[in-house]
C-alpha positions as CSV (number, residue, x, y, z in Angstrom):
1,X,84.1,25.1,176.6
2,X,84.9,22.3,174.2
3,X,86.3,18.9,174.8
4,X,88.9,16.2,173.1
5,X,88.9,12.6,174.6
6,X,91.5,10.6,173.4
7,X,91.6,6.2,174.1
8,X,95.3,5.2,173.0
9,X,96.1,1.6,173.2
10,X,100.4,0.3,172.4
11,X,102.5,-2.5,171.8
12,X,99.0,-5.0,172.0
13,X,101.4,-7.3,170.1
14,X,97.9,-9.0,169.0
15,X,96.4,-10.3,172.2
16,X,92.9,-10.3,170.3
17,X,90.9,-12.5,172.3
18,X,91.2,-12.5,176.5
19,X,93.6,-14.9,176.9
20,X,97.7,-15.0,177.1
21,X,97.7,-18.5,175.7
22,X,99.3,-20.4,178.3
23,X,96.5,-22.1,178.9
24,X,93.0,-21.8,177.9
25,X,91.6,-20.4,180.4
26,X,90.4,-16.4,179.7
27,X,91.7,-13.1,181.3
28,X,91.0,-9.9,181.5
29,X,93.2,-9.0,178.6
30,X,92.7,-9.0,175.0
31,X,91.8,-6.4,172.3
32,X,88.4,-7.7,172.6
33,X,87.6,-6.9,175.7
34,X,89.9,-3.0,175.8
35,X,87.8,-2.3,172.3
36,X,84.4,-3.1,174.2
37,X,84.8,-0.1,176.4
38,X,85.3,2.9,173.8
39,X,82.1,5.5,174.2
40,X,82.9,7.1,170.3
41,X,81.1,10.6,169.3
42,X,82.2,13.3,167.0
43,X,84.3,14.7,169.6
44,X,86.6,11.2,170.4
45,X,89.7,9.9,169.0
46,X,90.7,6.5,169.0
47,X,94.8,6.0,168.2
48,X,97.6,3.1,168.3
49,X,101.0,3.5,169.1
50,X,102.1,0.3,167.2
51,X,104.0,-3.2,167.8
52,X,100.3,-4.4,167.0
53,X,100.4,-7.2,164.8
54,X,103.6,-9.7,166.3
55,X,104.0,-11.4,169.5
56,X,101.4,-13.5,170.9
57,X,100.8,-17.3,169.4
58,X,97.8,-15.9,167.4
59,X,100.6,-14.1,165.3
60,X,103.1,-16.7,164.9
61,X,99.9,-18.8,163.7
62,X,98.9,-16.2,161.2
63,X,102.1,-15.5,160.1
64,X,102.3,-18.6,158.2
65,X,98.9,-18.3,156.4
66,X,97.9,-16.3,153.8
67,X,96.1,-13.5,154.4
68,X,93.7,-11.0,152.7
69,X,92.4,-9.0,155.5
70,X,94.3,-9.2,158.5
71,X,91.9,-10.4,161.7
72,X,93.6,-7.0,164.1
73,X,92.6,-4.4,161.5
74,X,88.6,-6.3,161.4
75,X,88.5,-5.9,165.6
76,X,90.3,-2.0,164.8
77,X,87.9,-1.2,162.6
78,X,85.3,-2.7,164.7
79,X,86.5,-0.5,167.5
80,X,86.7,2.7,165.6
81,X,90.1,3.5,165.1
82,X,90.9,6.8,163.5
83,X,94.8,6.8,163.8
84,X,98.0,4.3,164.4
85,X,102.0,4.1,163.7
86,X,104.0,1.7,163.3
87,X,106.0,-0.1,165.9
88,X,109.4,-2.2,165.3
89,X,107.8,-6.1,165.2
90,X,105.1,-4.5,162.2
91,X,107.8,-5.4,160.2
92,X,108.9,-9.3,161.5
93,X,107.1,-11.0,159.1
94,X,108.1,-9.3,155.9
95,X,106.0,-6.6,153.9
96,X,103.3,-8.7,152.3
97,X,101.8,-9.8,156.2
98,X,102.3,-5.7,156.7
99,X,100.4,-5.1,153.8
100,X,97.6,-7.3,154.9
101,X,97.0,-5.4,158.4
102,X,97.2,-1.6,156.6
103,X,95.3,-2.5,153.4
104,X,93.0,-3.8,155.8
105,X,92.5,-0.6,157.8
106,X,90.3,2.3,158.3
107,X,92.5,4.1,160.5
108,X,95.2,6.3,158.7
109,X,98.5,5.2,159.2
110,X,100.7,8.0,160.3
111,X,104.7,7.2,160.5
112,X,106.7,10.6,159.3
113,X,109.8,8.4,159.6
114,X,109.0,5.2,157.3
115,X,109.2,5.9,153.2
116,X,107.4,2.6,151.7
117,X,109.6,2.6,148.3
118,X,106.9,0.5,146.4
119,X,104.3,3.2,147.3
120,X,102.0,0.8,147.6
121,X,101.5,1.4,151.2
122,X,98.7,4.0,153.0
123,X,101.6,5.7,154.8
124,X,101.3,9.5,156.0
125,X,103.0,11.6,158.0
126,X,100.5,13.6,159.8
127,X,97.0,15.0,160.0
128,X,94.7,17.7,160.8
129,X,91.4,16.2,162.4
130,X,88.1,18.8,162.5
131,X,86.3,17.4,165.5
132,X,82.5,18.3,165.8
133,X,82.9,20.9,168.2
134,X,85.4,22.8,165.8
135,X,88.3,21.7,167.3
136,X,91.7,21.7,165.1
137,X,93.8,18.8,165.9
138,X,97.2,18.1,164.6
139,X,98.2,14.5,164.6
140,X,101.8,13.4,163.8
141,X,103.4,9.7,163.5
142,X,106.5,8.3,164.1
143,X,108.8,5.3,165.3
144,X,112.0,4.5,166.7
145,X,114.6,4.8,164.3
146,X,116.2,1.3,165.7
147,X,114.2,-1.0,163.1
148,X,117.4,-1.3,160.5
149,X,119.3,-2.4,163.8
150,X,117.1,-5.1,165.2
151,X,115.2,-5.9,161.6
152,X,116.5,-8.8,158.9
153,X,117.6,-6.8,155.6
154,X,115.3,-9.1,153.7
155,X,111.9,-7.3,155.4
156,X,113.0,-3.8,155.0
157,X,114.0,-4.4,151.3
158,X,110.9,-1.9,150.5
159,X,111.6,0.8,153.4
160,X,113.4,3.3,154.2
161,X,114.0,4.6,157.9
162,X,115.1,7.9,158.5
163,X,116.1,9.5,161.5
164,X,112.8,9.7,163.9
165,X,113.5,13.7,165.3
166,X,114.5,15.0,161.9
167,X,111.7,13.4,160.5
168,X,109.4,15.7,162.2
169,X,110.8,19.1,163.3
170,X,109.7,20.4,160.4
171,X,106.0,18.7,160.3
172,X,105.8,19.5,163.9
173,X,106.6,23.2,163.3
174,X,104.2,23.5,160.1
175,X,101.4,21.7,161.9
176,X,102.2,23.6,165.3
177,X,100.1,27.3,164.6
178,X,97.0,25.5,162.6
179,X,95.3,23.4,164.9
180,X,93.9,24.0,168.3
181,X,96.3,20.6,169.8
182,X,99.1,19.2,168.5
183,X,99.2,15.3,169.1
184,X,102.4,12.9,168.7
185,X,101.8,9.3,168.0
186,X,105.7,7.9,169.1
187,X,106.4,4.2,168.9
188,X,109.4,4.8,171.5
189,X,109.7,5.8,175.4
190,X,111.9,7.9,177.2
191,X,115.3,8.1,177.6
192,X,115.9,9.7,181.0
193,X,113.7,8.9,184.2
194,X,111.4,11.2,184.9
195,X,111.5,11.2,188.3
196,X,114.9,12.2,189.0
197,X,115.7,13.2,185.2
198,X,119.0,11.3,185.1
199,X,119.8,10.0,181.6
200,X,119.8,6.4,181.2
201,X,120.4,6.1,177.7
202,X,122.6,7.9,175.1
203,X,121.4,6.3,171.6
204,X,118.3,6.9,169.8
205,X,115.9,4.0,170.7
206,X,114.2,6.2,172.7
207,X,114.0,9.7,172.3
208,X,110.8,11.2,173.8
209,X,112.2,13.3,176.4
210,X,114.5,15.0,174.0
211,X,111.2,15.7,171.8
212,X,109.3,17.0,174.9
213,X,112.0,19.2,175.4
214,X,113.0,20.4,172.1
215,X,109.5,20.5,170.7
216,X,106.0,21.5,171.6
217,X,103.7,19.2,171.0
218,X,100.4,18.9,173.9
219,X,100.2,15.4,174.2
220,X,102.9,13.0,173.3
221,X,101.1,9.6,173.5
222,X,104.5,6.7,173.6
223,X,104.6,3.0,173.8
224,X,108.0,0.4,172.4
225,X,109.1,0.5,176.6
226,X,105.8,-1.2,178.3
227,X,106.2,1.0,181.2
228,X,102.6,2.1,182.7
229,X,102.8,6.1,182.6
230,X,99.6,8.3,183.2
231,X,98.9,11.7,184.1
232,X,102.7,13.3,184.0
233,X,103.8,16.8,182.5
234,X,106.9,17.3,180.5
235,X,108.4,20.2,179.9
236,X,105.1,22.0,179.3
237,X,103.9,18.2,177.4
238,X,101.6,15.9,178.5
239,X,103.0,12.3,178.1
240,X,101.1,8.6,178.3
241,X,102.2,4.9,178.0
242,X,99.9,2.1,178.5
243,X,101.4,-1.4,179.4
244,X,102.0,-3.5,177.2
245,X,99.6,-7.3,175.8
246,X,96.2,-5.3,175.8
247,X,95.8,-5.5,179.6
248,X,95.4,-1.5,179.9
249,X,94.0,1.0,177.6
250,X,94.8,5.2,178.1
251,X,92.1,7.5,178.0
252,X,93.1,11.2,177.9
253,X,90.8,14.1,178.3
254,X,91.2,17.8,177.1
255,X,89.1,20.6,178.4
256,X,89.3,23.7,176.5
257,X,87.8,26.9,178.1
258,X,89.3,30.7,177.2
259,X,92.0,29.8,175.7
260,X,93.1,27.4,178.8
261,X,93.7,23.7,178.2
262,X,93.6,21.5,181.0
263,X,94.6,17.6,180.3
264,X,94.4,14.6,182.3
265,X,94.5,10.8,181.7
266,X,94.6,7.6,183.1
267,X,95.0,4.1,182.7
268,X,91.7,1.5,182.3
269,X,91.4,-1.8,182.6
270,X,90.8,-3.5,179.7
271,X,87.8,-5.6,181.5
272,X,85.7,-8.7,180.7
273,X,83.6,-8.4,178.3
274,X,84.7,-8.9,175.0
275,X,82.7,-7.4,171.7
276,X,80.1,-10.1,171.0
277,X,80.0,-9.6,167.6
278,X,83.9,-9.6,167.0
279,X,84.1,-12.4,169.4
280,X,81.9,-14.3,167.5
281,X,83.1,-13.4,163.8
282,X,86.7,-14.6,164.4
283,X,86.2,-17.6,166.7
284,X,86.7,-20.1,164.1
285,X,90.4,-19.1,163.6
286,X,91.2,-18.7,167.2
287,X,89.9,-22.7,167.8
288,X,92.1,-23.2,165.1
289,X,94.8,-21.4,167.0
290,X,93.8,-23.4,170.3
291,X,93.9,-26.9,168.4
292,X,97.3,-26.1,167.4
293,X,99.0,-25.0,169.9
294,X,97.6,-27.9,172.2
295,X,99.7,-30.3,169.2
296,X,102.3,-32.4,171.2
297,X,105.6,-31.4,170.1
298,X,108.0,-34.1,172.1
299,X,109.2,-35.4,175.2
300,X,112.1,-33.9,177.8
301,X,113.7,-36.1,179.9
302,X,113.3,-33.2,182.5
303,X,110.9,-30.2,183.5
304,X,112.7,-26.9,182.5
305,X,111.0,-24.4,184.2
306,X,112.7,-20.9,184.5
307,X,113.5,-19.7,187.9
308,X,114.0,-16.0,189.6
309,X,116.1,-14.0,187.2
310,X,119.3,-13.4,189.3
311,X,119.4,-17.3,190.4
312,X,119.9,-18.3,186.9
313,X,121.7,-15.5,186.2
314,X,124.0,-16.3,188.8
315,X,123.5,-20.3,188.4
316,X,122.9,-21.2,184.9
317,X,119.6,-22.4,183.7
318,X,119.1,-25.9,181.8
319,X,116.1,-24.1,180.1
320,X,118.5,-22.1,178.4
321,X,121.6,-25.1,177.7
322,X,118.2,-27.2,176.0
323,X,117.6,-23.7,173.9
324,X,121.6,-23.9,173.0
325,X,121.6,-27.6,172.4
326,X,119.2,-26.9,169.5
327,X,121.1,-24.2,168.0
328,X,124.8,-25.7,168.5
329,X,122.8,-28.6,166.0
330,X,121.2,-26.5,163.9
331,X,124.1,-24.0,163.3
332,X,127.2,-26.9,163.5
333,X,129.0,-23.7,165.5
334,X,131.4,-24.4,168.7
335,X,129.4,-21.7,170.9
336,X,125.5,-20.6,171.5
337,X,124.5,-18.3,173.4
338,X,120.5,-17.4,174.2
339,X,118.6,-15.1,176.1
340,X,115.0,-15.2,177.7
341,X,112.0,-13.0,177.0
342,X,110.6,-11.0,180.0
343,X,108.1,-13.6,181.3
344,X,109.2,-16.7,180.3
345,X,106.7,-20.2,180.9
346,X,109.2,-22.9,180.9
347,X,108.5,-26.7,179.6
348,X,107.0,-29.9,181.4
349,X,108.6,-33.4,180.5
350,X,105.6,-33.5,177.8
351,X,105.9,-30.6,175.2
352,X,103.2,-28.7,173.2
353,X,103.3,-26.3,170.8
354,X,101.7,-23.7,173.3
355,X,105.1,-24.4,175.5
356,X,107.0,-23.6,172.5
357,X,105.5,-20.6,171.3
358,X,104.7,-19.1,175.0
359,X,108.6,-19.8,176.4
360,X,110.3,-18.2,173.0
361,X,107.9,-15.5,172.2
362,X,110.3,-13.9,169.5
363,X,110.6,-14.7,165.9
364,X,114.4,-14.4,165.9
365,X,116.6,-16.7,163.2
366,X,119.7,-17.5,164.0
367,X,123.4,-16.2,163.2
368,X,126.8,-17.3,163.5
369,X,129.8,-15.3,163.9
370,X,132.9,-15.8,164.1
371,X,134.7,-14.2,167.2
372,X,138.1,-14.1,168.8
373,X,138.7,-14.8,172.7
374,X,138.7,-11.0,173.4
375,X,135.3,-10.7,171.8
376,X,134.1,-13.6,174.1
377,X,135.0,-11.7,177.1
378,X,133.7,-8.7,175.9
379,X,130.2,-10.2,175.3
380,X,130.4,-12.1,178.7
381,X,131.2,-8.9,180.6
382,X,128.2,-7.6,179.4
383,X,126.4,-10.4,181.1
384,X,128.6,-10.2,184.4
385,X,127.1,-6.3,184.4
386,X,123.4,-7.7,184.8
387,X,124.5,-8.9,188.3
388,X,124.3,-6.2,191.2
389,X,126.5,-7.4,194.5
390,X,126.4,-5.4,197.5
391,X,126.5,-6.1,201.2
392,X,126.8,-9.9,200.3
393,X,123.5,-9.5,198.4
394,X,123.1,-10.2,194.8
395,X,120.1,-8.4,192.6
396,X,120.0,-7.4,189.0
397,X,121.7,-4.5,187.5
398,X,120.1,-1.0,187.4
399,X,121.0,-0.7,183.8
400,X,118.6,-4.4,182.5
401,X,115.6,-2.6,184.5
402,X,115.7,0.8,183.5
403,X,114.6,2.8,181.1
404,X,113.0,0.0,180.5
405,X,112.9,-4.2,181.9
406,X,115.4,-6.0,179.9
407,X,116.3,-9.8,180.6
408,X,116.1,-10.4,177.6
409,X,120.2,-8.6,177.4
410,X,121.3,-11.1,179.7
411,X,123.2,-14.2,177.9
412,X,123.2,-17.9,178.7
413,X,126.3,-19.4,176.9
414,X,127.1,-23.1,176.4
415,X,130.3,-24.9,175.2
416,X,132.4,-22.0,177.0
417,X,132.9,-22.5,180.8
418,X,133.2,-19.1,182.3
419,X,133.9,-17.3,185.7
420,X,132.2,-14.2,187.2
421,X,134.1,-12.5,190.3
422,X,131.9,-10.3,191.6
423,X,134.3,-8.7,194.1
424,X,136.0,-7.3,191.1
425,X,134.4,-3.8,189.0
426,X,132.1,-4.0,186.2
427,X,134.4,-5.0,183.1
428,X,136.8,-6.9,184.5
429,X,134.2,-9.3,186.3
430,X,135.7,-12.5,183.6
431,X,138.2,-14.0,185.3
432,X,138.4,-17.7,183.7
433,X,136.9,-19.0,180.3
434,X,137.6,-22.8,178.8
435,X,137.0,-24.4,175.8
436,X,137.6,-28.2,175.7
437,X,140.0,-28.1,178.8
438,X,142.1,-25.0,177.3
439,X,141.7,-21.6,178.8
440,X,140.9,-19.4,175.6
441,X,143.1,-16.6,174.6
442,X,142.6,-13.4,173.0
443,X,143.5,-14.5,169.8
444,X,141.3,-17.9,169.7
445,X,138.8,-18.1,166.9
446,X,135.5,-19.8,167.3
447,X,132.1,-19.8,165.9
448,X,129.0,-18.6,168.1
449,X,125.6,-19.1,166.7
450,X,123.1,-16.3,168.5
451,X,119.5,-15.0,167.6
452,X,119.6,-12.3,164.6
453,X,118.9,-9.6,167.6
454,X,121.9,-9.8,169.6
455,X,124.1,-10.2,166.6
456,X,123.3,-7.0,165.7
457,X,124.9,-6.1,168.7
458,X,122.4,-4.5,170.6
459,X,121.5,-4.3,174.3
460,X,125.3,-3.3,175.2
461,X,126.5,-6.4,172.9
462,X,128.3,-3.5,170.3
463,X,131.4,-6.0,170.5
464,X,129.6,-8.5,168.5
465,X,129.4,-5.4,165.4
466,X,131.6,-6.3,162.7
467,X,132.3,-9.9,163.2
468,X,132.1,-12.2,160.4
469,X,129.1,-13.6,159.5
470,X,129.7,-17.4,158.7
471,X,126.0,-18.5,158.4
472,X,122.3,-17.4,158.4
473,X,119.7,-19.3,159.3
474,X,116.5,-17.8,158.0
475,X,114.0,-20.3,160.1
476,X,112.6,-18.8,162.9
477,X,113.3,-20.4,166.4
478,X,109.8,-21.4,167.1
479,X,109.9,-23.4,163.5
480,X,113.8,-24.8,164.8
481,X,112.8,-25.9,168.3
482,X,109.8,-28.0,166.5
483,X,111.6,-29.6,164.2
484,X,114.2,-30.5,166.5
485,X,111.5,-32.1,168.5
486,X,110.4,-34.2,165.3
487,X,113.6,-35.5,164.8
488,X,114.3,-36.3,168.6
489,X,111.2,-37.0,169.9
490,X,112.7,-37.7,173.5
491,X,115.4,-35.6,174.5
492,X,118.1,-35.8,176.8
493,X,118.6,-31.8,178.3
494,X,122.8,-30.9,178.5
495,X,122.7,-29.9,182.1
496,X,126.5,-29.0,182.5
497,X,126.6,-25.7,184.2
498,X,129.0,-23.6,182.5
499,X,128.9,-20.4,184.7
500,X,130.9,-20.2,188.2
501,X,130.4,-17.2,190.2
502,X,133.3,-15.9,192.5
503,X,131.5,-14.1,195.6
């Protein structure tokens, strides 16, 4: 009998130390802590599934600092990492920060799908692991082919993306009759639900269940969707996805006895007790990360904290006009339009830096467009979709949870009142917009200023595609929303409501 145990963590968007930043207060969260719990021997491996190195407030600090070795590949390293991919936001904060995090590494980078054109990367498309018992296992890597869609041009200058199942039929079915277990490392989730099997999704974003189908790998280890998946079969495949902000690590385990394998994982907590020794070593630069982020920003003349998701929805949100305000001045456009992360923490009268960085976790720029009336009304019916009315109740839309949560596809606009009538179907829901007094027409023209994101036109926004781009603004918003507080130090939040629901 010989054994494989695998820890996968995914999308840790570099929650190093235990804490989510919103205050100072530590959790049981944190690479630090998830790290502290790996039992290595000869017979282990430890693997990443990528979106590793952008999204928490110790990112958007590094980001703007030079860097030689990146502090996430010292605590990988420290935890013994053998493999990881490469996840969308790898690639937010251009290729030199990238560089810094795999040059950085002892794990082997494995991502059949990325070409790095300077080949100065260490990228590879697979490998074949001899464990101490003797064991052959095949490891492949690969993203979601999405990156040139969500990305700015400017940071994929030196790659090229190719088509993610393409990418490794071949590999798969070279690798497939050498080793003992055949492993895929996919920075992407599932596109039908597994429970009833329905197909939620017809693009490539997510492809998973089309590669447990199609192909034949043994375990299929998948992150990019944050949804918690243990212990479940496809199509002869095993399949894993830990939750996303290093609150949960995977550990599978493979038993293999006359030729039988027998797999099973679960999820783990990621605990309390941080490494001592990595704790320690990068302390200084997380105080330095604490210091700045407690940094008063400005003043409001008003808490703006978010409120339940179908309320504002429904409602309007002065969190999101103060979020417009700033980019109607920092664009000059007649329209803005904004969305909110998943969890969202909101602002008190007195502003920090932590506020800012913890409310708009992204690091979107900002585009304008120019669109016609009929666009508008395209774009808003997408946003009339995320509302679910039945039996006098209102809840949000199927299609913003599944496959995967997705809030952040719901719009707030300002400068365009607007009308939802809910009695009416999906797509023909906007019954009323004016612009200074005037209902707009189909022909109107007006600029809208958005995040980078949603002008590419994703989340169901594909009217926004081909519109002409009047501006860029290559500042990301956490830099915009500071600024603006340096130049107004007390601000007065718009808090028109520009949505009306018909019920």
């Amino acid at each position: 009998m010989k054994q494989l145990k695998i820890y996968f963590t995914s999308d840790l968007h570099g929650y190093v130390y235990p804490t989510d930043y919103t205050d100072r207060t530590e959790k049981p969260m944190g690479m630090l802590n998830i790290v502290s719990n790996y039992k290595k021997d000869g017979n282990t491996l430890i693997i990443d599934g990528g979106d590793t190195i952008q999204g928490s407030p110790f990112m958007t600090y590094l980001s703007s600092r030079p860097l030689t070795a990146h502090p996430v590949a010292q605590v990988m390293n420290g935890g013994g990492y053998d493999y990881i991919t490469l996840g969308n936001h790898e690639f937010n904060y251009g290729y030199d920060y990238l560089k810094s995090y795999l040059t950085s590494l002892n794990a082997k980078c494995l991502c059949a799908n990325i070409v790095d054109k300077t080949g100065q990367l260490p990228l590879f498309s697979s490998d074949i692991k001899v464990m101490e018992n003797g064991l052959k296992v095949g490891i492949i890597g690969f993203t979601t082919d999405f990156i040139p869609i969500w990305e700015k041009a400017h940071n994929l200058e030196n790659f090229e993306v190719r088509d993610t199942f393409s990418s490794i039929r071949a590999i798969h079915d070279e690798l497939k009759p050498q080793v003992d277990v055949l492993i895929g490392v996919y920075h992407g989730g599932f596109e039908y639900d597994l429970a009833t099997h329905e197909q939620l999704s017809t693009s490539s974003e997510n492809i998973a269940y089309k590669i447990c189908k199609e192909l034949a790998f043994d375990v299929l280890l998948t992150g990019h969707q944050h949804i918690p998946l243990k212990n479940h079969d496809l199509f002869g495949t095993h399949v894993v996805q830990p939750p996303h902000n290093a609150s949960q690590y995977a550990q599978i385990n493979l038993t293999f006895d006359e030729g039988q394998c027998q797999i099973t994982s679960d999820l783990k907590p990621a605990g309390n007790t941080p490494t001592p020794a990595l704790y320690e070593a990068l302390l200084p630069l997380q105080q330095q990360v604490q210091t700045w982020l407690d940094e008063p920003a400005g003043f409001l003349n008003q808490p703006l904290q978010p409120d339940e998701r179908i309320t504002m929805a429904t409602e309007g949100s002065l969190l999101a006009n103060f979020i417009n305000q700033i980019q109607l001045e920092a664009s000059g456009a007649d329209l803005s339009c904004t969305s909110f992360a998943n969890v969202v923490k909101g602002f008190n009268e007195k502003v920090t830096v932590r506020d800012i960085v913890s409310t708009y976790v992204y690091p979107n720029t900002l585009v304008v467009l120019e669109v016609t009336g009929a666009v508008l009304k395209e774009a808003l019916e997408v946003c009339a979709s995320y509302i679910h009315y039945e039996n006098n109740e209102l809840s949000v839309s199927r299609r913003f949870l599944q496959p995967k949560v997705a809030h952040y596809n719901y719009d707030f606009f300002s400068n365009v009142f607007y009308t939802f009538d809910l009695t009416q179907p999906v797509g023909s829901r906007v019954v009323s917009m004016r612009i200074h007094d005037k209902d707009v027409q189909p022909t109107d023209r007006f600029s809208l200023v958005m995040n980078n994101y949603r002008a590419s036109g994703v989340g169901g926004y594909e009217c926004l595609r081909g519109c002409k781009v009047l501006k860029e603004i290559p500042i990301e918003m956490t830099e915009i929303i500071i600024d603006y507080f340096i130049k107004h130090q007390h601000v007065t939040v718009d808090d028109r409501s520009f949505i009306h629901v018909i019920k």
